[in-house]
C-alpha positions in Angstrom: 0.0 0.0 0.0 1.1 3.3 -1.0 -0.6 6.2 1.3 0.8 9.9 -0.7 -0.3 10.8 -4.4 1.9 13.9 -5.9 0.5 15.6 -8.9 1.2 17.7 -11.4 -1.4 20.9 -12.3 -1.1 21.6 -15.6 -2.7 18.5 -17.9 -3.9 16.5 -15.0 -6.0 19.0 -13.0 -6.8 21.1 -16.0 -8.2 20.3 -19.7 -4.6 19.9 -21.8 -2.1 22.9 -21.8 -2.3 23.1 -25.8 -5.4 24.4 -26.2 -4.3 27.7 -25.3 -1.2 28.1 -27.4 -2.6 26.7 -30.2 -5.3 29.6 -30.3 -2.1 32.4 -29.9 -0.9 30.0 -32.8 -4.1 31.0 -34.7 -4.9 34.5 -33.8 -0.7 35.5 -33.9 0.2 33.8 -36.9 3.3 33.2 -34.9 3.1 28.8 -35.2 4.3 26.5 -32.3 7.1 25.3 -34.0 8.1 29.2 -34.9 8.0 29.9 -31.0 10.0 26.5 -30.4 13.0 27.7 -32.5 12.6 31.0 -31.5 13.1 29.9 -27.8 16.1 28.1 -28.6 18.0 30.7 -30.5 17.6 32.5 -27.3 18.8 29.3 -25.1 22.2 29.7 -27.9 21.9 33.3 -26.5 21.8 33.2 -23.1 22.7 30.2 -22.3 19.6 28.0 -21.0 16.1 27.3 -22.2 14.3 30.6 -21.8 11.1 28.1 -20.4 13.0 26.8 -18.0 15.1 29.9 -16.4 11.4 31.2 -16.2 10.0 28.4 -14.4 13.1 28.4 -12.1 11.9 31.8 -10.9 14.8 33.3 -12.5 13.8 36.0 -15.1 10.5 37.8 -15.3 7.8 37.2 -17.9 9.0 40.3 -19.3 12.6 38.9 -19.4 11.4 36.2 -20.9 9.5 37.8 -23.6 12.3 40.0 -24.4 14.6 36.9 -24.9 11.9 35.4 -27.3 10.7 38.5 -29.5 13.7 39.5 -31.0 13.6 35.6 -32.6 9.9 36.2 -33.7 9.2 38.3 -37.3 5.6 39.3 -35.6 7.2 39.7 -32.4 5.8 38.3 -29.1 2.8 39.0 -27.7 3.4 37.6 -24.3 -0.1 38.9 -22.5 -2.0 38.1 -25.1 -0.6 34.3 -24.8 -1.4 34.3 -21.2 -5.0 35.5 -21.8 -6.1 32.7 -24.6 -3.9 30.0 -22.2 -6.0 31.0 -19.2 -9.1 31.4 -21.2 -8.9 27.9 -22.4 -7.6 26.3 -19.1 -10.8 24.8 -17.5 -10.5 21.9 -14.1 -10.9 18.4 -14.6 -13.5 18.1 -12.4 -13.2 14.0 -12.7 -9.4 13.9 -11.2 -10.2 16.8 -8.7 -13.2 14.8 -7.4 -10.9 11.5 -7.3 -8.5 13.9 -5.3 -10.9 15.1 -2.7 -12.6 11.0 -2.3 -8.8 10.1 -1.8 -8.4 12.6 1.0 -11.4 11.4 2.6 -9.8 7.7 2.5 -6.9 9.1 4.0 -4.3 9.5 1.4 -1.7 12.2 1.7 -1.9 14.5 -1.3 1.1 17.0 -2.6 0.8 19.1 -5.5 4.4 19.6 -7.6 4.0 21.9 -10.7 6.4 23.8 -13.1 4.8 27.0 -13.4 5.6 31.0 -14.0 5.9 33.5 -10.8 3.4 35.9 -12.3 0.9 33.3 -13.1 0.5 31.9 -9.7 -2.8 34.0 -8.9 -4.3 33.3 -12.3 -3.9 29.8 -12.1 -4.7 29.1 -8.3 -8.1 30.9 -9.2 -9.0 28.3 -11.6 -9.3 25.5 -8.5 -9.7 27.1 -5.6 -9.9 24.2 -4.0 -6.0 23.6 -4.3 -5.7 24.2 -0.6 -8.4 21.7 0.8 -7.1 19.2 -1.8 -3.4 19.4 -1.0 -1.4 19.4 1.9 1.6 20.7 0.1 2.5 22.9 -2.9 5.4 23.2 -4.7 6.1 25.5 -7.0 8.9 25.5 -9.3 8.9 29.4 -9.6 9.1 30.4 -5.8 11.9 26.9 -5.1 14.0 27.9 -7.7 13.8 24.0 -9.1 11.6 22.1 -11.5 10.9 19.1 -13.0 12.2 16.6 -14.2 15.4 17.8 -11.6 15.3 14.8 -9.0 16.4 17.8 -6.2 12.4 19.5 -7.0 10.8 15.8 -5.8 13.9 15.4 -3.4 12.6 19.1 -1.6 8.8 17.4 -2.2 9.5 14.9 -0.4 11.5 16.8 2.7 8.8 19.4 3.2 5.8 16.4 3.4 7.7 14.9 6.3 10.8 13.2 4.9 8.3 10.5 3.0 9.9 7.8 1.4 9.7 7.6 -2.3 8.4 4.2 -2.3 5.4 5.5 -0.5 4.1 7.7 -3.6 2.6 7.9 -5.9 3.5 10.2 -8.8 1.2 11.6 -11.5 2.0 13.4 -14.6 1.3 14.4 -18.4 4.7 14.4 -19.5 6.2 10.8 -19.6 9.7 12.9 -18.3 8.8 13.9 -15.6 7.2 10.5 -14.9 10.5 8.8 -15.4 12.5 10.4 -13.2 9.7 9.8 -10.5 10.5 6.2 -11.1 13.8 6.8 -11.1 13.7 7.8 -7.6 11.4 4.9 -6.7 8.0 6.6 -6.8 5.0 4.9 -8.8 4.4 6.9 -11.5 1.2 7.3 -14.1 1.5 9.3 -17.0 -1.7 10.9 -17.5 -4.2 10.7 -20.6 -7.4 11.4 -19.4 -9.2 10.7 -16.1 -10.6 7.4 -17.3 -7.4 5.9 -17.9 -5.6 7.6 -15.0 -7.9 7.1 -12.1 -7.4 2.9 -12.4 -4.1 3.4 -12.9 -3.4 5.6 -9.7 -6.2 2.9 -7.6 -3.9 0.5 -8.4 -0.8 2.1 -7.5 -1.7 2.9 -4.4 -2.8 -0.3 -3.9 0.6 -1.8 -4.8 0.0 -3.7 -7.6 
């Protein structure tokens, strides 16, 4: 029996990330592969992925727009990405239902989430519940960490108590983040949908 579930935000307690860039993608012009090279010219630039020093906590959006736009022909319109991605991010009532029924069974719940300093208002409005459902929230932006780093689950981990791996379950969208979880001993269940997920985590915390 495994008794502590750790999830992501983005993906699992959410409808999927992509909606919202793919509407910038078609009110912009500017396409997602456009915005992918464009970020890594600016990785060459400054030396890391411009995603990823932003989810550390250690630019500013507007940092990390200004590292992005000068890679863009339309330029970068960085508030008006946040706007359709919040627009189009709705909760998954199905996994935050199996969340709060897995409390009420007793299960220790932590939520671990790669996310952007300036968004943390915008994005804790869309569940309000985050604080009933979870114990524990880490957020890569205020630790200076994020996934798939083994140090981010390492701090999870400390701050629930000093929890042993092998007592949680991990549960994800992105199948790298889920591998290092297993890496480190955790269960771990990429998410797909709540239909396929919610088996999957009943059965890890089962043990089986």
């Amino acid at each position: 029996m495994r008794s502590v579930l750790i999830s992501d935000f983005g993906g699992v307690l959410t409808t999927p990330l992509q909606e919202g860039f793919l509407a910038y993608q078609d009110e912009s012009g500017v396409s997602l592969e456009e915005l992918g090279k464009a970020m890594g010219l600016a990785a060459e630039e400054h030396g890391d992925h411009p995603l990823f020093v932003l989810e550390r906590g250690e630019i500013s959006e507007a940092e990390f727009r200004d590292r992005i736009e000068p890679h863009l022909e339309n330029g970068f319109d960085l508030a008006r990405l946040r706007a359709l991605y919040f627009e189009r991010l709705d909760p998954n009532r199905d996994m935050i239902g199996f969340i709060r029924d897995l409390r009420g069974r007793g299960v220790r719940a932590a939520l671990l989430t790669n996310n952007v300093r300036e968004w943390e208002p915008l994005w804790r409005a869309k569940l309000p519940e985050i604080d009933e459902l979870f114990e524990l929230v880490v957020d890569s932006a205020f630790v200076g960490l994020r996934k798939p780093d083994p140090a981010i689950y390492a701090l999870t981990l400390e701050r629930l108590g000093g929890v042993p791996p092998e007592e949680c379950v991990f549960v994800d969208d992105l199948d790298v983040n889920c591998e290092t979880a297993r890496t480190l001993g955790m269960a771990a269940v990429r998410f797909v949908d709540a239909g396929q997920a919610i088996p999957e985590i009943e059965s890890a915390l089962a043990g089986e």
